[in-house]
C-alpha angles and dihedrals in degrees: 000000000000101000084051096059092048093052091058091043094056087049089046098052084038092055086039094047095041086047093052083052104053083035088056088041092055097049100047127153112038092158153029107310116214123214099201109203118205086202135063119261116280086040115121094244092054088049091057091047100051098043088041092049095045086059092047095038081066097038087050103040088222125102114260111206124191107222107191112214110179133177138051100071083287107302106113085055085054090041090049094057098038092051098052088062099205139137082213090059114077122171107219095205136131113257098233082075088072107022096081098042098099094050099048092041128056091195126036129192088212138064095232084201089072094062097092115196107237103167133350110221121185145334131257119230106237121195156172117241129197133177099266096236090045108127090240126085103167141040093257092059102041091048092045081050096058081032085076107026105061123207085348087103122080130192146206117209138165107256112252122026096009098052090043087048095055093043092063082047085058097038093046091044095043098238140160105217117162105221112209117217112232128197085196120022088193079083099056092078094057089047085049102058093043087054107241097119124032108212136020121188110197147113117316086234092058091055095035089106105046092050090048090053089050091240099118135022129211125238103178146018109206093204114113090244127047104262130246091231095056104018097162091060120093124234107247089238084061083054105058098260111103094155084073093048098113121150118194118224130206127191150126126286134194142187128280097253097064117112129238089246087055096049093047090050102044082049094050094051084050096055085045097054084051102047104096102059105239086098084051096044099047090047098058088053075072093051096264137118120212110237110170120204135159136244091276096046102042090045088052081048097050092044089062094042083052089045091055094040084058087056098053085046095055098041102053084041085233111191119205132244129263 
């Protein structure tokens, strides 16, 4: 009979406590919402925040405020949203800015398994860059080219996945490529077309320029499609060349504490503020594509991106900082 008490209690907290959630879930926001950046304004990821929060400012009737937080390969930005602690306190952020964390640094001053996953967003395009007038047009022969000369080559890449990413293409080609370090990797495609470095992998809005101004030539996109903005390139995959497939994923994050019924919601009035297409359209205009997935779809997404982070890792044989 006790037992059986007991049994009907548990139901009971469980409906009580599965009612005050989607209760919780219906009413938020009930205050400013805050969009944290782990990049500075102008950045793609800040784009995406702030059209994507103007849309959602009007459909939740609360203020929703960027807050940039740069530096640290991302990881103030991270520490700033964690620490807040608050379901009102979202980071707007890709996930390859996390995802290779554990592997490049032997301490870190987060728990990775407290970034949850709410709504993925869009995808970066990714490409290969190459000076215009360089005597190489596709993969093959750029590769066949470093191939022969040895440490001669030198390369500008974005800090985190698509260095790492490049770094398996090295490592599985067998090539000596000199990476330079950039504060600001605006500045790689300059150096490109002026011919002090050979190759930059990077975003297509961070070359834009350069290839409008017919300085510089792609070779390659690494998304796992060929792109709208450059729909005559091959992916690299197309040319032979997987280990340099890599698409970069922005989304929202929330704490650990959020309920199912929260995340849902706050995914479904993502996909609603998008689903018009002038979000889509003006951020392809920055080199990305909206996808919209939901928590369960953007974490399946992250842990293979995290699974073939682990690989790159392995196989280079990478060995963290400090």
């Amino acid at each position: 009979m006790n037992s059986g008490f007991r049994h009907v209690g548990a139901m009971l907290a469980l409906l009580i406590v599965t009612h005050a959630s989607s209760s919780h879930a219906q009413q938020w926001p009930t205050r400013t919402v805050k969009f944290v950046v782990p990049f500075g304004p102008g950045a793609g990821a800040d784009i995406g925040a702030r059209l994507l929060a103007e849309r959602l400012q009007a459909k939740w009737g609360q203020p929703v405020v960027i807050e940039n937080k740069p530096g640290g390969d991302g990881i103030i930005g991270i520490q700033a949203y964690l620490g807040a602690n608050d379901d009102h306190v979202l980071m707007f952020g890709p996930s390859g800015g996390f995802t290779v964390h554990p592997f490049t640094y032997s301490k870190l001053n987060y728990n990775q398994a407290d970034i949850i996953p709410i709504a993925r967003v869009s995808i970066t395009l990714l490409g290969v860059a190459v000076k215009k007038d360089a005597p190489y047009d596709t993969l093959k022969e750029f590769t066949e080219a470093a191939r022969v000369a040895p440490g001669t080559f030198n390369s500008g890449l974005v800090q985190g996945i698509t260095e790492l990413t490049f770094w398996g293409y090295q490592h599985h080609e067998k090539l000596q490529i000199t990476q330079v370090p950039y504060r600001d990797i605006n500045q790689a495609p300059v150096d490109l077309g002026e011919g002090r470095i050979q190759v930059v992998m990077t975003a297509l809005a961070i070359v834009q320029p350069m290839l409008s101004a017919g300085r510089i030539k792609l070779i390659a996109v690494t998304n796992k499609d060929r792109v709208k903005a450059a729909p005559q390139i091959p992916t690299a995959r197309e040319q032979g060349f997987p280990s340099l497939e890599m698409e970069g994923m922005a989304g929202l994050f929330g704490i650990k504490s959020m309920s199912e019924q929260l995340k849902e919601k706050i995914a479904a009035d993502v996909r609603d503020a998008s689903a018009d297409g002038s979000i889509a359209s003006k951020l392809e205009a920055t080199g990305q594509i909206v996808k919209i997935g939901g928590p369960k779809e953007f974490a399946a997404s992250i842990a293979e991106q995290s699974a073939n982070v682990a690989a790159v890792v392995k196989a280079i044989d990478l060995k963290p900082k400090n």
